[in-house]
C-alpha positions in Angstrom: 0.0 0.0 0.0 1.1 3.6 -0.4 -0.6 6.5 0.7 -0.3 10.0 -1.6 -2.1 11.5 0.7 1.3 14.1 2.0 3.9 12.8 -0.5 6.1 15.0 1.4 5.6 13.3 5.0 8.5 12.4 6.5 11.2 15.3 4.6 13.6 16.4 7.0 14.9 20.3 5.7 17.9 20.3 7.3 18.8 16.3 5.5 20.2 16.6 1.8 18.0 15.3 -1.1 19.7 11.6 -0.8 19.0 11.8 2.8 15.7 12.2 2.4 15.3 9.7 -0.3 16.3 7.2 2.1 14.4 8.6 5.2 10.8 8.8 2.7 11.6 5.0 1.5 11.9 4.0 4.8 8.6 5.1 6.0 7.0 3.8 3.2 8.3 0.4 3.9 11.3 -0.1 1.8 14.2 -1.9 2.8 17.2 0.3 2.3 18.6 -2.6 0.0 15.2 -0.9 -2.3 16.3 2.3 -2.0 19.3 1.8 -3.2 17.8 -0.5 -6.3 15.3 2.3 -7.1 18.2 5.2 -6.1 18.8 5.9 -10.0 15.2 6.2 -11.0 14.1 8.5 -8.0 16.9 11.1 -8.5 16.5 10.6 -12.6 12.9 11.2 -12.1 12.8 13.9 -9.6 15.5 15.8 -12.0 17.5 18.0 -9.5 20.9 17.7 -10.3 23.6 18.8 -8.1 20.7 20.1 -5.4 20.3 16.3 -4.5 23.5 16.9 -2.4 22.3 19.9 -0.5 20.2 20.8 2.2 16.4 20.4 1.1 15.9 23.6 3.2 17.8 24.9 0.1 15.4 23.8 -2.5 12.5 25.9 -4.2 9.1 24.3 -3.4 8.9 23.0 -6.8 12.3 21.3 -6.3 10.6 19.6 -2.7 7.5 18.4 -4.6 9.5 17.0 -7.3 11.9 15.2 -4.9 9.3 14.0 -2.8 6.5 13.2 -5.6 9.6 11.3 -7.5 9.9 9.0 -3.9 6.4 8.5 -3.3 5.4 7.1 -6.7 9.1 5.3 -7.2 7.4 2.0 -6.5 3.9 0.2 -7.3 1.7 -0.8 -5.3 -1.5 -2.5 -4.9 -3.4 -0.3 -3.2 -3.0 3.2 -3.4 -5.0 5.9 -1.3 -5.0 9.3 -3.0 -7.0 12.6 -1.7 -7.3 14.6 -5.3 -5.1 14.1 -8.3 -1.7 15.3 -7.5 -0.8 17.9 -10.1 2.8 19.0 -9.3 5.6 21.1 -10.6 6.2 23.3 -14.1 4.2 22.0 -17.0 7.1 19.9 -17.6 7.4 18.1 -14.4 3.3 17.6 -14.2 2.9 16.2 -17.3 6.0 13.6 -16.4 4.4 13.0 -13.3 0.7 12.4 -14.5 1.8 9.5 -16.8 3.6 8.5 -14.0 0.7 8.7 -11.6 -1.7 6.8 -14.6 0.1 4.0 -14.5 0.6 3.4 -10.9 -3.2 3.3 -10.8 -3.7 1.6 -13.6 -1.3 -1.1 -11.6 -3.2 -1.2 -9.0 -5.6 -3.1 -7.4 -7.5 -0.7 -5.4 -7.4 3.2 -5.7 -8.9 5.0 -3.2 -9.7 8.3 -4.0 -11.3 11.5 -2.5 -12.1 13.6 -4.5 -15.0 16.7 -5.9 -14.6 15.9 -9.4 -16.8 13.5 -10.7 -14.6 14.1 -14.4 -11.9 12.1 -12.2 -14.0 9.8 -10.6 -15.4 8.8 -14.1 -12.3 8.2 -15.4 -10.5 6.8 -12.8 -12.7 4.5 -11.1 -15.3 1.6 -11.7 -17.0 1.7 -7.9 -18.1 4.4 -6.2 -19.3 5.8 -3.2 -20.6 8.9 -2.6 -20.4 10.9 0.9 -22.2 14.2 2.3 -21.5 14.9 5.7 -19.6 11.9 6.9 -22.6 9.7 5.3 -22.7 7.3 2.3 -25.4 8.8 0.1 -24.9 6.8 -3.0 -23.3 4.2 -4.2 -22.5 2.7 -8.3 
């Protein structure tokens, strides 16, 4: 399971990029002999050069979302719990990161998704339900 609901839990500011690679894999389970198998693909993904080596506390908030959104979605898994669509970074970056993010769902077993958009919900999913206040109001 992976959660995208704060991709940037567990980012220390003061740690350096690789730091933080390794302290986000470990709370998302990862063994550090994954991190290190995945190392390549996060930093290639998250495409921050040099800045992987510094300080995140250095880093623009782009560079943080990249970093962290390239760790988050660096592995698939079979359930993924999402609140929203993550749209993150330059136009660049989000359109990188949506293909990404398409076929991590499309992966998965289970998606679960909050969301307002029924556009997303009819795209994205094939079971519904449907809350107002805390209560299920509809199912499909």
């Amino acid at each position: 399971m992976t959660s995208l609901l704060d991709i940037s839990l567990g980012m220390e500011m003061e740690a350096t990029g690789v730091e933080n690679i390794f302290l986000r894999g470990t709370l998302m389970g990862m063994t550090r002999a994954e991190i290190e198998a995945h190392f390549d693909q996060i930093a290639a993904f998250a495409d921050i050069g040099h800045f992987l080596n510094l300080p995140v506390r250095t880093y623009s908030s782009g560079m943080q979302v990249r970093l962290a959104f390239a760790v988050s979605t660096s592995v698939q898994r079979d359930i993924i719990l999402m609140d929203e669509w993550l749209a993150v970074g330059d136009a660049n970056f989000s359109e990188k990161a949506s293909k990404r993010l398409s076929g991590l769902v499309e992966g998965a077993s289970i998606l679960v998704l909050a969301t307002h958009s029924p556009d997303l919900v009819n795209k994205t999913c094939n079971r519904t339900i449907q809350m107002e206040h805390g209560r299920i109001v509809a199912t499909t």
